[in-house]
C-alpha positions as CSV (number, residue, x, y, z in Angstrom):
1,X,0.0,0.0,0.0
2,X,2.7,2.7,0.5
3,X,5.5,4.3,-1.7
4,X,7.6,1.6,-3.6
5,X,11.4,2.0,-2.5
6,X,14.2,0.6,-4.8
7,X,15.1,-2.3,-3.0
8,X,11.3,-3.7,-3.9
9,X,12.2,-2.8,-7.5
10,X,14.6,-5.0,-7.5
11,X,13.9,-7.4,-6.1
12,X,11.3,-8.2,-8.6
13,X,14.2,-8.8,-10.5
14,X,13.1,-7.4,-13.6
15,X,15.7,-6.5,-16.5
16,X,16.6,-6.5,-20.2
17,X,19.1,-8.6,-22.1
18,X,21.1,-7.3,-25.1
19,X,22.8,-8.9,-27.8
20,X,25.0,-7.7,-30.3
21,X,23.6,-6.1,-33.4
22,X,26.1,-5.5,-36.4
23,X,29.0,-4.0,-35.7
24,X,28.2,-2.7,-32.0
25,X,28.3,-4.2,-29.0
26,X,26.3,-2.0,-27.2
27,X,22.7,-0.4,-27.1
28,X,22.4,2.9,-25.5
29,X,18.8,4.4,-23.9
30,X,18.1,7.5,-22.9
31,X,14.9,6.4,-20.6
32,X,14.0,2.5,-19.1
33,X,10.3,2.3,-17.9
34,X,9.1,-0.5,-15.9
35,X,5.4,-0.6,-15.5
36,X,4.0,-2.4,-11.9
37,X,0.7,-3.4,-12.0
38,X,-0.1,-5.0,-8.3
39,X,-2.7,-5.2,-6.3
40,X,-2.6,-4.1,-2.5
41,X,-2.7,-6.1,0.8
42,X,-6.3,-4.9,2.5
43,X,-6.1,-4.3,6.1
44,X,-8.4,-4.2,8.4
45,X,-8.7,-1.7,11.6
46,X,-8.5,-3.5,15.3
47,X,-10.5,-1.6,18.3
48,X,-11.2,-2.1,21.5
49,X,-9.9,-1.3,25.7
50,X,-8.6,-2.3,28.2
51,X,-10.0,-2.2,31.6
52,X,-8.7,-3.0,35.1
53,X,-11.9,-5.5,35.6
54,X,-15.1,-6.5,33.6
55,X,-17.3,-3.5,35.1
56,X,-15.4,-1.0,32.7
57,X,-15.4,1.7,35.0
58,X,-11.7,2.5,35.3
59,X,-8.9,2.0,32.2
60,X,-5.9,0.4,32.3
61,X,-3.2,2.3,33.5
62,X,-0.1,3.1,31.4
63,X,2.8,1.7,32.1
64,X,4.7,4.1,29.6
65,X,7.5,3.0,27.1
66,X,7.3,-0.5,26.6
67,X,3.8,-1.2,27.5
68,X,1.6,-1.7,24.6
69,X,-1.0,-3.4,23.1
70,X,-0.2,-6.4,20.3
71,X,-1.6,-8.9,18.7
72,X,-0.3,-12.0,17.4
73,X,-2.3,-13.4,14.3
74,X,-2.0,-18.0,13.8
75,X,0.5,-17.7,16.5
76,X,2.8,-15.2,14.8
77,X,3.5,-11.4,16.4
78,X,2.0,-8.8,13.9
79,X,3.7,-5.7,13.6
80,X,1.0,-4.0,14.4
81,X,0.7,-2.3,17.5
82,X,-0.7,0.6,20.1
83,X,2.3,2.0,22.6
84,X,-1.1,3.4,24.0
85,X,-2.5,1.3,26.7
86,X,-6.0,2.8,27.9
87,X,-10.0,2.3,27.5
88,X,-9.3,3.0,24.2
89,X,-6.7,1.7,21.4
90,X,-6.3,1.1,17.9
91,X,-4.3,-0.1,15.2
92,X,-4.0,-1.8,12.1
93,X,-3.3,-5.1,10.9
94,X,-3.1,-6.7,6.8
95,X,-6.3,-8.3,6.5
96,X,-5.9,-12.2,8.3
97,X,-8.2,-15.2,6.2
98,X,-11.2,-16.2,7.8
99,X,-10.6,-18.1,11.3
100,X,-7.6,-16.8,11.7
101,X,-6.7,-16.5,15.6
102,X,-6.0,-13.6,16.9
103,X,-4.5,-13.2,20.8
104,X,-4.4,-9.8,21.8
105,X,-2.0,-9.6,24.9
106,X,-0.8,-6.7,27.2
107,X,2.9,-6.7,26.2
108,X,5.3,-5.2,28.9
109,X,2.4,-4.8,31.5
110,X,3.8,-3.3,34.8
111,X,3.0,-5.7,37.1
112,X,2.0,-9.6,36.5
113,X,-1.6,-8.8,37.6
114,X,-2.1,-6.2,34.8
115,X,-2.0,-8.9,32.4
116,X,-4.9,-9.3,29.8
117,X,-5.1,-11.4,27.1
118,X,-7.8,-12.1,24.6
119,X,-8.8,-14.4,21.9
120,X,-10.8,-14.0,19.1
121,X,-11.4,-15.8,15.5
122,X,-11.7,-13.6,12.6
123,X,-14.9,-14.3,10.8
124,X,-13.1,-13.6,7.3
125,X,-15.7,-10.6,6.4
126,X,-13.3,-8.0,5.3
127,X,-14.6,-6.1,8.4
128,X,-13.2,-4.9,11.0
129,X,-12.4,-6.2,14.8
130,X,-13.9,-3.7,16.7
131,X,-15.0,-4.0,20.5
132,X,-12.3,-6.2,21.6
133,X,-12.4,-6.4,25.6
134,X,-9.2,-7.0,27.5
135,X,-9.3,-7.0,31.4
136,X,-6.9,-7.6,34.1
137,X,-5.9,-11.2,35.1
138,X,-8.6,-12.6,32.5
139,X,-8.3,-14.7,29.7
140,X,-11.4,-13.0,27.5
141,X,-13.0,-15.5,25.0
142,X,-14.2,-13.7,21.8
143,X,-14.9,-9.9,21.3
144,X,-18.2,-8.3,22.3
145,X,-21.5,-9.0,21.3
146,X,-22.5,-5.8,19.2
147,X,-18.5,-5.9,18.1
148,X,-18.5,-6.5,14.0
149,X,-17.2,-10.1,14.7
150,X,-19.1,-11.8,17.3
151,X,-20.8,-14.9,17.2
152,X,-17.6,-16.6,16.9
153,X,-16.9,-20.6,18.4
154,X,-13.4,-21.3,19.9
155,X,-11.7,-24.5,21.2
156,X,-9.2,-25.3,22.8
157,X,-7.0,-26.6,19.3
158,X,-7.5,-22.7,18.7
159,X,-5.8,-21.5,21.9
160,X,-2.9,-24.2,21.2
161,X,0.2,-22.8,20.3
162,X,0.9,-26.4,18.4
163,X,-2.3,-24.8,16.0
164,X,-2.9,-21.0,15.6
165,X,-2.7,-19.9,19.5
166,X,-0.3,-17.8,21.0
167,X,0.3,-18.9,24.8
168,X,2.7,-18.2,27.4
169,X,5.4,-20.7,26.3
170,X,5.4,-18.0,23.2
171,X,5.2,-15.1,25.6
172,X,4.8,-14.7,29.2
173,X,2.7,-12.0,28.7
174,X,-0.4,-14.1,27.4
175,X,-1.8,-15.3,30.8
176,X,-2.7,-19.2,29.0
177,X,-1.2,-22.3,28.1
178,X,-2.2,-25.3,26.6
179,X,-0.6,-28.5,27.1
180,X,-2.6,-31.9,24.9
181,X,-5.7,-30.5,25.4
182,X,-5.4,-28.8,28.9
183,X,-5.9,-25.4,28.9
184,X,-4.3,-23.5,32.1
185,X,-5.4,-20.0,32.8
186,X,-2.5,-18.6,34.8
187,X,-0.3,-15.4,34.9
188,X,1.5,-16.1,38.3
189,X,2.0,-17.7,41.7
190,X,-0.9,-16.2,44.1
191,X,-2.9,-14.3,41.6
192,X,-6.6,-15.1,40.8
193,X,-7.5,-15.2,37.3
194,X,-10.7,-15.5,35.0
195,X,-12.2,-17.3,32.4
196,X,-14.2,-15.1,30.8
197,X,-16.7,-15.5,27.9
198,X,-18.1,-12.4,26.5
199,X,-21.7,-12.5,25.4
200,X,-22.3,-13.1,21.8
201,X,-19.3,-15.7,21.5
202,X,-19.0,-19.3,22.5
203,X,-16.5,-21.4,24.2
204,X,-16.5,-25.1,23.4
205,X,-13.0,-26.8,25.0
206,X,-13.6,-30.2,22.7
207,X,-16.8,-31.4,21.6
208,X,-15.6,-34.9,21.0
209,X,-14.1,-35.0,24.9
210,X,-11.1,-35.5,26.9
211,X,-10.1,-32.2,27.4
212,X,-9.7,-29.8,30.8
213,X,-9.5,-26.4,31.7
214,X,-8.1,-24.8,34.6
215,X,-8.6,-22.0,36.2
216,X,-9.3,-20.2,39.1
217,X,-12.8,-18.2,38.3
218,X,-14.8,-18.9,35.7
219,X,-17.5,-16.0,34.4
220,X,-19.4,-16.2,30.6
221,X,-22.1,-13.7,29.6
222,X,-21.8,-16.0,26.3
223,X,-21.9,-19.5,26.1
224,X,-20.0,-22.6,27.6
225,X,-20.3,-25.9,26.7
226,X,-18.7,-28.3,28.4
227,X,-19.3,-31.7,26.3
228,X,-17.5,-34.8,27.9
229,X,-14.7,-32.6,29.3
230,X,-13.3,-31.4,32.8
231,X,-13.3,-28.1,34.2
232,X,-11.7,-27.4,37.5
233,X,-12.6,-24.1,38.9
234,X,-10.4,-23.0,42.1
235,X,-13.2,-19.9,42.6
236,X,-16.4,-18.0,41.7
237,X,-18.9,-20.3,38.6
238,X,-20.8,-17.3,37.6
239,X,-23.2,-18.3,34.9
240,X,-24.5,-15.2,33.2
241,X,-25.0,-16.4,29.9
242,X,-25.9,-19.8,28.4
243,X,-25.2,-23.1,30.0
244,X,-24.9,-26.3,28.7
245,X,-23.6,-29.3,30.6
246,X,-23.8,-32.4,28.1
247,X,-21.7,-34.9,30.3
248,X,-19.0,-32.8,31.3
249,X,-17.6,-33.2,34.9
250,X,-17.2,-29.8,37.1
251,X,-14.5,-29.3,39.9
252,X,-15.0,-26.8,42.5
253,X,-11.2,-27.1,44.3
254,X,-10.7,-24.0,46.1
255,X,-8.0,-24.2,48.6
256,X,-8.3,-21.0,50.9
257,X,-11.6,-19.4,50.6
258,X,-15.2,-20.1,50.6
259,X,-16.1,-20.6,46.3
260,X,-19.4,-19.2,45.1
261,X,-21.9,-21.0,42.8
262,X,-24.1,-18.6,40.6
263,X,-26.2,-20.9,37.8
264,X,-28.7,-18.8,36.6
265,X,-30.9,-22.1,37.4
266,X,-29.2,-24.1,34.9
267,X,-28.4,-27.7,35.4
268,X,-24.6,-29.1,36.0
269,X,-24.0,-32.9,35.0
270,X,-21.6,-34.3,36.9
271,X,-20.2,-32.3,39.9
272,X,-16.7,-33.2,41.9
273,X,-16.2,-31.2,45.4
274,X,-12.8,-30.4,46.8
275,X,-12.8,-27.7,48.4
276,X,-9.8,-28.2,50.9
277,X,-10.5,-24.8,52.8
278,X,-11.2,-24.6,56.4
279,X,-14.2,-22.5,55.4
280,X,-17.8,-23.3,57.0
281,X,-19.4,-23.1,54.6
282,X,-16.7,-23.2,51.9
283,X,-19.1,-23.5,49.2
284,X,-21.6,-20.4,48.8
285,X,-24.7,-21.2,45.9
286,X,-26.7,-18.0,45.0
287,X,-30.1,-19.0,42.9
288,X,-31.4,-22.8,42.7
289,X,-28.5,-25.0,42.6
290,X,-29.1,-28.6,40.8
291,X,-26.4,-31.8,39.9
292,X,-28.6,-33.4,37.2
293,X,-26.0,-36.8,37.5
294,X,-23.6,-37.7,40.3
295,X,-21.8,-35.8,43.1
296,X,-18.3,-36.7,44.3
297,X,-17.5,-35.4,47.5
298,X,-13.2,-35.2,47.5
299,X,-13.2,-33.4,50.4
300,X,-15.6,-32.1,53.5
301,X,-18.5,-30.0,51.6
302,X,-20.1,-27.3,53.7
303,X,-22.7,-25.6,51.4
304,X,-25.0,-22.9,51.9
305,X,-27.4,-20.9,50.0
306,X,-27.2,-16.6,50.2
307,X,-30.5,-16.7,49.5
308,X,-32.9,-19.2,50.5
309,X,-32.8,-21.1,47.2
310,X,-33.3,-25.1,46.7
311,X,-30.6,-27.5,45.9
312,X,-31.0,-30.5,44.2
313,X,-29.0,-33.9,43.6
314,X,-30.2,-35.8,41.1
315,X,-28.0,-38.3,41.2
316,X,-25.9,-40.6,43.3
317,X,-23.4,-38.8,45.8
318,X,-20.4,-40.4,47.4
319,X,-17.1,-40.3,49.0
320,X,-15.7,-40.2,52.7
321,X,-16.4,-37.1,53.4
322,X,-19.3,-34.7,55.2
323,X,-21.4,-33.3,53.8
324,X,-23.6,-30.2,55.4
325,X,-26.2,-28.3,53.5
326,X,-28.2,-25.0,54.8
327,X,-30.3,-24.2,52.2
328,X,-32.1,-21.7,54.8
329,X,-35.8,-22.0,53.1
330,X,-34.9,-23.7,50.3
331,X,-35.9,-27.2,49.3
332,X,-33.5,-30.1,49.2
333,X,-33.8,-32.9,46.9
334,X,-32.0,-35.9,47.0
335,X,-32.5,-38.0,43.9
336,X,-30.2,-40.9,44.2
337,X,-28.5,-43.1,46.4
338,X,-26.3,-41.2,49.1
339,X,-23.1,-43.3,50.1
340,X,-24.0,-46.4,48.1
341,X,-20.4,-46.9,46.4
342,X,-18.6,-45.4,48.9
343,X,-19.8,-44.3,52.2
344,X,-20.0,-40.5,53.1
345,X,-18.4,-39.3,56.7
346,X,-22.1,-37.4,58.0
347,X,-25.0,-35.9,56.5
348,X,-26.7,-32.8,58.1
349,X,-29.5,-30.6,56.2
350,X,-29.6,-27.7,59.1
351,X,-32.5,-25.7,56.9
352,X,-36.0,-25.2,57.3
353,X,-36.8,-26.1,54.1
354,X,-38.4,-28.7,52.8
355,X,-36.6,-31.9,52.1
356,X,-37.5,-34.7,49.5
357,X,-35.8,-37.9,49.9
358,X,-36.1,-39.7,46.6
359,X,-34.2,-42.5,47.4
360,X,-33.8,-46.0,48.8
361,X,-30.6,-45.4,50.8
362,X,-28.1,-43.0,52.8
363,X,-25.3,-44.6,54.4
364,X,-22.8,-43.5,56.4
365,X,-18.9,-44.6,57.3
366,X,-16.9,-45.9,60.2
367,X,-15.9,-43.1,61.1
368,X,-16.4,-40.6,64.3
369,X,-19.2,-38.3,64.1
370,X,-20.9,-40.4,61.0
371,X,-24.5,-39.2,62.1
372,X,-27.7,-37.7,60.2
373,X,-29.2,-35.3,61.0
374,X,-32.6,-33.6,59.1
375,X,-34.0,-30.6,60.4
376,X,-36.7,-29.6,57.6
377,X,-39.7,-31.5,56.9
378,X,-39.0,-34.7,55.5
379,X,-41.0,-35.9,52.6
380,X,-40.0,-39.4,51.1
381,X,-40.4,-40.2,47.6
382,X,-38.8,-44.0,47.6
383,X,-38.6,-46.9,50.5
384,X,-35.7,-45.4,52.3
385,X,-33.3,-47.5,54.5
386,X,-30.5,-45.3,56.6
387,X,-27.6,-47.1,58.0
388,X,-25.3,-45.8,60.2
389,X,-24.4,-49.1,62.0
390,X,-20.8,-50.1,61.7
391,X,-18.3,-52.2,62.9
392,X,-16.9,-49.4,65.9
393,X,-18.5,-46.4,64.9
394,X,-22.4,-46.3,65.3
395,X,-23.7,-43.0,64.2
396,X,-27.0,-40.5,65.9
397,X,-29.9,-39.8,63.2
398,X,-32.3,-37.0,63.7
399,X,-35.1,-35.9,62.4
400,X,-36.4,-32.4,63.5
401,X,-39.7,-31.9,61.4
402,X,-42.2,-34.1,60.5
403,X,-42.0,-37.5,57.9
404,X,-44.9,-38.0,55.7
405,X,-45.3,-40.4,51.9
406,X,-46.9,-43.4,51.5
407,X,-43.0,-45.1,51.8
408,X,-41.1,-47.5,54.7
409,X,-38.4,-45.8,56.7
410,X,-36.2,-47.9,58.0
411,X,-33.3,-47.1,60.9
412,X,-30.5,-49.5,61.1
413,X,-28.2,-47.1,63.6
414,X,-26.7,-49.4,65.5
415,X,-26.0,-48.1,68.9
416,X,-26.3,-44.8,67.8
417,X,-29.2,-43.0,69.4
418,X,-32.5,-41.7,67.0
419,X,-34.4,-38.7,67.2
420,X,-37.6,-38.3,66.2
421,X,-39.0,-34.1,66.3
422,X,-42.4,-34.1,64.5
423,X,-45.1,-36.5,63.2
424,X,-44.6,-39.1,61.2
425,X,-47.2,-40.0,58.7
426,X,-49.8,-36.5,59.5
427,X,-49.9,-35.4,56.4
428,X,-49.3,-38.3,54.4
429,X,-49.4,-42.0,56.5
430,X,-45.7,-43.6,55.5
431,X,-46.0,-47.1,54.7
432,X,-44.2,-48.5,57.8
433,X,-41.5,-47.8,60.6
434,X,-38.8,-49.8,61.7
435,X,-35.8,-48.6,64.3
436,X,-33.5,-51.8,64.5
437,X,-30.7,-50.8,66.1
438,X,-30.4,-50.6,69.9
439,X,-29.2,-47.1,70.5
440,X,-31.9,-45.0,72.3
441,X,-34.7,-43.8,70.6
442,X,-36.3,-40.2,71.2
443,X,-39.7,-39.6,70.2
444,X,-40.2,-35.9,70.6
445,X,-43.7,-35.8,68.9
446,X,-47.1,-36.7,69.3
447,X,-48.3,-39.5,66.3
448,X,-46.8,-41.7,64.3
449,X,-49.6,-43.1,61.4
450,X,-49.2,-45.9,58.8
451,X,-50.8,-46.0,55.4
452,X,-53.6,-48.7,54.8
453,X,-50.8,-51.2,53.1
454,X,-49.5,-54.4,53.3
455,X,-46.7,-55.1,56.3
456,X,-47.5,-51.5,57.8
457,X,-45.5,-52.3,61.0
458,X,-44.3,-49.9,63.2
459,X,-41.2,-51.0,65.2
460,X,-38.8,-50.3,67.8
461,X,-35.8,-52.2,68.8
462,X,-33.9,-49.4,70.9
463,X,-35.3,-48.2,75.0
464,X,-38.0,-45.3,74.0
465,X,-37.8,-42.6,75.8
466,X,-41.6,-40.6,75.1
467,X,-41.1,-36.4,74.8
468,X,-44.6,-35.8,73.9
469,X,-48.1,-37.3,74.4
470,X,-47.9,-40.3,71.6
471,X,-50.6,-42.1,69.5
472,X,-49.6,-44.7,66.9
473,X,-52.1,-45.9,64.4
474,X,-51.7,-48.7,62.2
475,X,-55.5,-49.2,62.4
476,X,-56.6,-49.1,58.9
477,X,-59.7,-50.7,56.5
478,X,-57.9,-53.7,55.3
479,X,-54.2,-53.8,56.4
480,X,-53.9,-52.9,60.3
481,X,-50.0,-53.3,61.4
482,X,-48.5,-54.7,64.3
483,X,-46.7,-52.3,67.2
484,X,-43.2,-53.5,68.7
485,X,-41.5,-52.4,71.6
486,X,-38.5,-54.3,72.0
487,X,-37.0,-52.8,74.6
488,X,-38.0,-50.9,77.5
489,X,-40.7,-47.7,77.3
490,X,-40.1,-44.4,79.6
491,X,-41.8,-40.3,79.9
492,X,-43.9,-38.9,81.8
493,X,-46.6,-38.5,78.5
494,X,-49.2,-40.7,77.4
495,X,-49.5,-43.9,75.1
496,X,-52.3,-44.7,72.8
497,X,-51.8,-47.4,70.7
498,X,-54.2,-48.1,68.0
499,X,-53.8,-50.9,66.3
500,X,-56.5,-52.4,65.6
501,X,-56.9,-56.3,64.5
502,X,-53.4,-56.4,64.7
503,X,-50.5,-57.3,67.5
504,X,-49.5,-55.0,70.1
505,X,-45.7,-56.5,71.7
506,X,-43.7,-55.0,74.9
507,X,-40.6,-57.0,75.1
508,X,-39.3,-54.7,78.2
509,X,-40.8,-52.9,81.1
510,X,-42.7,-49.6,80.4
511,X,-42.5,-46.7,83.2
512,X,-39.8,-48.6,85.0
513,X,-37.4,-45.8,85.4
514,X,-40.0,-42.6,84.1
515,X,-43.4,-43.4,84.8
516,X,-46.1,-42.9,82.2
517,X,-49.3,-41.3,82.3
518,X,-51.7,-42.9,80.5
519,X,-50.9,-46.2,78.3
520,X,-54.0,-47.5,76.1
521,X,-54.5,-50.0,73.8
522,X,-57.0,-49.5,71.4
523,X,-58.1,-52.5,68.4
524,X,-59.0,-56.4,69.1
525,X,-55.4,-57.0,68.8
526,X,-53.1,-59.6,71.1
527,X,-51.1,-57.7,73.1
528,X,-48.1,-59.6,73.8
529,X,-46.3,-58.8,77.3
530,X,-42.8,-60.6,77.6
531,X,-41.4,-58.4,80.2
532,X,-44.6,-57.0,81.4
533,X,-44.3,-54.4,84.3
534,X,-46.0,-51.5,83.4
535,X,-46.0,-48.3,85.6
536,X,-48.2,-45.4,85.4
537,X,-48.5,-42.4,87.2
């Protein structure tokens, strides 16, 4: 495009050849033209700013000579630049072919926190890149959504500096690397960096699988789609854009602060926790929360909603490790198995919320402190069997609120004591009741009721100790179940037990060492007295 010098005269090598005519050896010319015709390179204009965060409120300060704006173009340097760095810079560029990568890096930033680096593929338009958004300590994913190329996909190959990327093993002053399909957002020991995809573009690591990326936060106003791949997330998940999970695996592993969860109600697949921070909680969820497949729990999980939002595990969840959930109002929803292939350390939901148990099992380890403990209404949505019975360890299981569905629970707990705080079966008669451990067993409430079904047994192996004025009815139209008591029955409260056609058994003395008030039996039922003392007040 500009003035033609000598030098690219000749070197088109260009000439004339003369050979002898007659008598002279030589031709002499007064004037030698040599007409070019050529066609120019096009360029194209690049735009954009820098900004110290994603808010755009304050510019990137200028760290004077040296400190610049560049971009490199299929992993090659252009040599075009701004020495400018501000909300604000510009320069030019020969036209790249479509898809071409461009990485815009912060070259000779002052401090390794100023970095900023971003990626975007050229549609191949003839336009221009305008809109292109760097920010400190992010790695920005494509160039703004009203920018004249947006709408632009980019995978990992394209960040690979084996392909058209431009990473840190080419400079370190692009904050990225990518190493057989792991992609590391990083610009320093200590620092805390971002993900970032900018609305209008989309970031797709490998849609065939097997890749990861790393990084500390991750933020997209665009869209991520994770496919069969891996991404670990040391921070913040702030979902601001468009979610989709396919099969891909999530990894929350901060190590020395609480992380925060924001999913814009969109579903993750398969979720790994392991947060090693001394945090309670040390994971924070803003919005409904929801693991459409299976949980991994790597290391103790305290969660907790900021504002009193549901969370829901659809799947299995598993590992040796706690796992505490205060959902404040929210609803839980346990959809599969908890500690089926491997055994979780303690369960405790310490919300009022509501809490659906659609399941057949929650087990816990051999460990200390292995107990369960549900404070919210319970509502159960499959026969559900909780063991905390072990070989030294027995852990406690409480329930606060009251248990209603047309399903058994069942309460293998060993030695460990059970704690019941509400009725069971008021709202909705559960299908039966067995405690079959022989820890001691609370019942801090005043009815337990059975649903007119087959084997609608209520039983208790443990001492009972009564907190509350009891009735149990398993008196029903066709199926009446029997009552056990197969140890000893204590409070100063009263005992009606309806049972109807069915048995009524007291294997050990009642009001031996706390007298009861009243004790009834109520039905045509035997009533079976093995150790037969009873003692009312």
């Amino acid at each position: 495009g500009g003035a033609w010098s000598w030098a690219d005269v000749d070197s088109l090598e260009i000439g004339t050849i003369a050979s002898t005519l007659g008598a002279s050896d030589y031709i002499q010319t007064s004037e030698f033209w040599i007409v070019v015709d050529y066609t120019a390179i096009p360029t194209i204009t690049l735009s954009g700013g820098c900004f110290t965060n994603a808010g755009e409120g304050t510019p990137c300060a200028d760290g004077g000579a040296g400190d610049m704006i560049k971009v490199a173009v299929n992993g090659t340097t252009d040599a075009g630049s701004d020495g400018t760095v501000d909300g604000g810079w510009t320069f030019t560029i020969n036209k790249p072919a479509s898809g071409a990568i461009l990485v815009f890096y912060r070259d000779g930033a002052p401090t390794a926190a100023e970095k900023a680096t971003t990626v975007v593929k050229y549609d191949g338009d003839g336009g221009n890149v305008t809109l292109v958004k760097m920010y400190q300590s992010m790695l920005v994913i494509g160039a703004d959504a009203t920018s004249d190329n947006s709408d632009q996909t980019i995978i990992n190959s394209d960040l690979d500096t084996t392909g058209n990327g431009f990473e840190y093993s080419d400079d370190t002053d692009s904050i990225y690397g990518v190493d057989t399909g792991v992609l590391t957002v990083d610009q320093g020991a200590g620092l805390t960096e971002t993900l970032y995809v900018i609305s209008g573009d989309t970031y797709q690591p490998d849609s065939g699988g097997g890749d990861t990326v790393t990084t500390h936060h991750l933020y997209f106003e665009g869209t991520l789609t994770t496919d069969n791949n891996t991404v670990n997330v040391a921070g913040d998940w702030t979902n601001a854009g468009t979610f989709t999970a396919t099969t891909g695996t999530v990894t929350f592993n901060g190590t020395a602060a609480t992380q925060t969860i924001i999913s814009n109600a969109v579903s993750f697949y398969l979720v790994t926790i392991n947060n090693s921070s001394g945090s309670n909680p040390n994971i924070y969820y803003t919005g409904a929360l929801t693991i459409g497949n299976n949980t991994t729990l790597s290391s103790a999980t305290r969660i907790e909603s900021t504002n009193n939002t549901g969370i829901t595990f659809s799947g299995t969840i598993n590992g040796a490790n706690i796992l505490t959930i205060n959902s404040g109002s929210g609803a839980v929803t346990f959809g599969g198995i908890i500690g089926g292939g491997a055994p979780i350390s303690a369960l405790t939901v310490s919300g009022s919320g509501a809490i659906a148990i659609n399941t057949t099992g929650i087990t816990t380890g051999d460990v200390a402190g292995n107990n369960v403990a549900l404070t919210g209404a319970v509502t159960l949505g499959g026969n559900l069997t909780i063991d905390t019975n072990n070989t030294t360890n027995d852990g406690t299981i409480g329930f606060s609120s009251t248990i209603n569905n047309a399903q058994t629970l069942t309460l293998d707990n060993g030695t460990g004591a059970v704690t019941f705080g509400g009725i069971i079966g008021g709202g909705a008669p559960i299908s039966a009741l067995t405690v079959s451990g022989s820890g001691a067993i609370a019942i801090n409430t005043t009815g337990i009721t059975v649903a007119d079904v087959a084997s609608n047994n209520v039983s208790f192996t443990g001492a009972v100790t009564l907190g509350g004025n009891l009735t149990i009815t398993t008196d029903n139209t066709t199926n009446d179940g029997t009552i056990t008591f197969s140890s000893t029955v204590n409070g100063s409260q009263n005992l009606i037990l309806n049972a109807g056609s069915a048995q009524v058994t007291f294997n050990g003395n009642v009001g031996a060492s706390q007298t009861i008030n009243v004790l009834t039996k109520q039905g045509l039922g035997d009533l079976r007295e093995v150790l037969w003392n009873p003692t009312v007040a």
